[in-house]
C-alpha positions in Angstrom: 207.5 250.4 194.4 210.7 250.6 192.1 211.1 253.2 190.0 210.9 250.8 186.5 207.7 249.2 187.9 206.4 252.6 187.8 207.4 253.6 184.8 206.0 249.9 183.0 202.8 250.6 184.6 202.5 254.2 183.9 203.4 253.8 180.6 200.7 250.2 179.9 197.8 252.2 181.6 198.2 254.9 179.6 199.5 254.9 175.7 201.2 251.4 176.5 197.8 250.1 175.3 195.3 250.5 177.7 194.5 254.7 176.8 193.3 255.2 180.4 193.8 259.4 181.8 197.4 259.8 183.3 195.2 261.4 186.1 193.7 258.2 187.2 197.0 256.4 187.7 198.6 259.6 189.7 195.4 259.5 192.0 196.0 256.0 192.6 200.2 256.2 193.5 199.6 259.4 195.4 196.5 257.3 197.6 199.1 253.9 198.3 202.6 255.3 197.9 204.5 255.6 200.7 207.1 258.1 199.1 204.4 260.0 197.3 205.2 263.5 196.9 203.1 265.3 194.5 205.5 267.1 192.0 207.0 264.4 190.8 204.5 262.1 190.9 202.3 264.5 188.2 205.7 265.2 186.3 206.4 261.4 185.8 202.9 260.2 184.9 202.7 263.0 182.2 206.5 262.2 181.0 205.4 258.2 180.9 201.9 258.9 179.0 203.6 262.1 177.0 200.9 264.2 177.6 203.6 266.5 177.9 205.2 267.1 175.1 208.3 268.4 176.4 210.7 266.1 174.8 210.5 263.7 171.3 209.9 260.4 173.8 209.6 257.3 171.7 209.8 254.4 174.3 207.3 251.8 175.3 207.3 249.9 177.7 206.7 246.4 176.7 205.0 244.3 179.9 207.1 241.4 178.1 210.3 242.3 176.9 210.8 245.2 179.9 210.5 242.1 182.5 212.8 239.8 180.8 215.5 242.4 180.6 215.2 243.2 184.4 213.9 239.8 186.3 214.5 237.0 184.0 214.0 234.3 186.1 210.4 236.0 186.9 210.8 236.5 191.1 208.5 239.6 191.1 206.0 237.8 188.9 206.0 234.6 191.1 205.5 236.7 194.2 202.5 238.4 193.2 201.0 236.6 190.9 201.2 232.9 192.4 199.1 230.9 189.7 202.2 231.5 187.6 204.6 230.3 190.0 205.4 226.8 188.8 205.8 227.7 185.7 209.5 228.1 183.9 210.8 230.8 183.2 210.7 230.7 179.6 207.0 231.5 180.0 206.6 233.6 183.2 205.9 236.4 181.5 204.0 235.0 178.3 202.1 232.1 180.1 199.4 232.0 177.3 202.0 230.5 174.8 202.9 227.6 177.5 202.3 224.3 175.8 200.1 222.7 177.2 201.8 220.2 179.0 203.7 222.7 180.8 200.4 224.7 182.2 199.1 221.0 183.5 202.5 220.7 185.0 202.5 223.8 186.8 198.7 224.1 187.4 198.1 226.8 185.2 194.9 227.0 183.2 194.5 230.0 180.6 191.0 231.3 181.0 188.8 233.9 180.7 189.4 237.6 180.1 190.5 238.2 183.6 187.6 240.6 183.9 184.1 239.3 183.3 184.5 236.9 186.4 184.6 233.9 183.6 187.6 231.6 184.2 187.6 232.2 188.0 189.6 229.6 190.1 192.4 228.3 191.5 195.7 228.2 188.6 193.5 230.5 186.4 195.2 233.2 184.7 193.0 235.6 181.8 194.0 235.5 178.0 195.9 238.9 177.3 193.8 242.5 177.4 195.0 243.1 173.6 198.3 242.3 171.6 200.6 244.9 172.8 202.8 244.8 169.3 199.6 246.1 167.6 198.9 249.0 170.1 202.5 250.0 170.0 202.8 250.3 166.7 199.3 252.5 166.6 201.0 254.5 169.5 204.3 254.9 167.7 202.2 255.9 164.3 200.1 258.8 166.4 203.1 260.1 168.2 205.3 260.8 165.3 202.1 262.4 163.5 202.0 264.6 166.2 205.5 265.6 166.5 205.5 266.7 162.7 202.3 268.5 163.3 204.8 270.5 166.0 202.4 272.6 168.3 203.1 273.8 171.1 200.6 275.1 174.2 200.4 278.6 173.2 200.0 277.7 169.3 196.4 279.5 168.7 195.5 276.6 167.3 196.1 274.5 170.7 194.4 278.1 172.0 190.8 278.0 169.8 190.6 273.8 170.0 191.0 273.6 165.8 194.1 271.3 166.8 191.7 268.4 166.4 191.5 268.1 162.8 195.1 268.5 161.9 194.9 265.2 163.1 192.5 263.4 160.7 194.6 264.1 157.7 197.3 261.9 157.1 200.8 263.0 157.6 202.4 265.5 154.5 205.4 266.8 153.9 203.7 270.3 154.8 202.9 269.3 158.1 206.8 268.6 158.6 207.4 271.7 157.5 205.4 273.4 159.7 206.5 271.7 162.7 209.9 272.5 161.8 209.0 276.1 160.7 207.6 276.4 164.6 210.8 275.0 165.6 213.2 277.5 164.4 210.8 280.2 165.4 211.4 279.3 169.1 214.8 278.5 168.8 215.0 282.6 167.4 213.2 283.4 170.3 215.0 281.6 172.8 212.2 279.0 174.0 212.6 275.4 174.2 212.2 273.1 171.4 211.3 269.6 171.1 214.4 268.7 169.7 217.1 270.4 172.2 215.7 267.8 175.2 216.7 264.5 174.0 219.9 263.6 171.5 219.4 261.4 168.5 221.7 258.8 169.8 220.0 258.2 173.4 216.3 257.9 171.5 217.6 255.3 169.1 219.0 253.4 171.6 216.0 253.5 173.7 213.9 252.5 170.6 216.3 249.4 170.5 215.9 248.4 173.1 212.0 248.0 173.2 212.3 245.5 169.9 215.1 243.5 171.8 
């Protein structure tokens, strides 16, 4: 499986919309991969799902967007998904907006939740799980809230479980503080810090390019 499909599936099972454990994904590449080995495996799927917060990672994978970019003519798609295979390529990977003269031409129907074993048949293919623009922007929202909380794994606060309800308050300019504060404090002691693993410039430009 190619690295990228990896990461777009890591990422959509996880914060990418679904909120299903890292751990469940990592059992199931380390039961059908072929190049499975176990370090890296555990180190990706927390990286994708940033349930390690080692670094201030931003992206998300967009199912849509991430396929157009790297298969625009929608080959992987057609291969595995073969109900979608007639249909252009403007709408291989957003088959639900088809007109509707297009899904009759390529035998498409848009049925069913994909899930309930409604909308079963040849040419079906479900309505979307949820609209991923909504979850992103949720994702994005709770990220960021926890960055400018700023704790780390040996905070005592991460220690006694109280980290919980620093997170339903809204965001202040204290809580920036503070996660700077922790920062610097670190950075004096010679640890890590959010900050020193990814430059500005390379997050931006990986934030681009998921609203492309």
């Amino acid at each position: 499986m190619h690295h990228l499909g990896r990461h777009a599936v890591a990422c959509f099972l996880t914060r990418g919309g679904c909120y299903v454990s890292w751990e469940r994904g990592a059992e199931v590449f380390e039961e059908w991969l072929i190049d499975h080995e176990e370090a890296c495996n555990i180190g990706n799927w927390q990286w994708l799902s940033c349930t390690a917060f080692f670094a201030q990672y931003y992206r998300v994978y967009s199912p849509v967007a991430f396929g157009k970019g790297w298969d625009k003519h929608g080959a992987f798609v057609r291969r595995y998904v073969p109900e979608l295979g007639a249909l252009d390529e403007k709408w291989i990977y957003e088959p639900w907006k088809a007109p509707e003269a297009e899904l009759r031409r390529a035998g498409v129907r848009i049925e069913g939740d994909g899930g309930s074993g409604e909308g079963e048949g040849e040419g079906v293919y479900p309505q979307p799980m949820f609209d991923f623009a909504e979850r992103r922007t949720i994702c994005l929202e709770k990220m960021k809230k926890a960055y400018a909380v700023g704790l780390y794994g040996d905070d005592p606060r991460v220690l006694d479980g109280s980290w919980k309800y620093l997170f339903d308050e809204p965001s202040n300019e204290h809580e920036k503080e503070q996660g700077s504060e922790n920062n610097r404090k670190r950075k004096a002691k010679g640890q890590a810090t959010l900050d020193g693993h990814f430059k500005k410039g390379e997050n931006m430009k990986e934030m681009q390019m998921d609203l492309e």
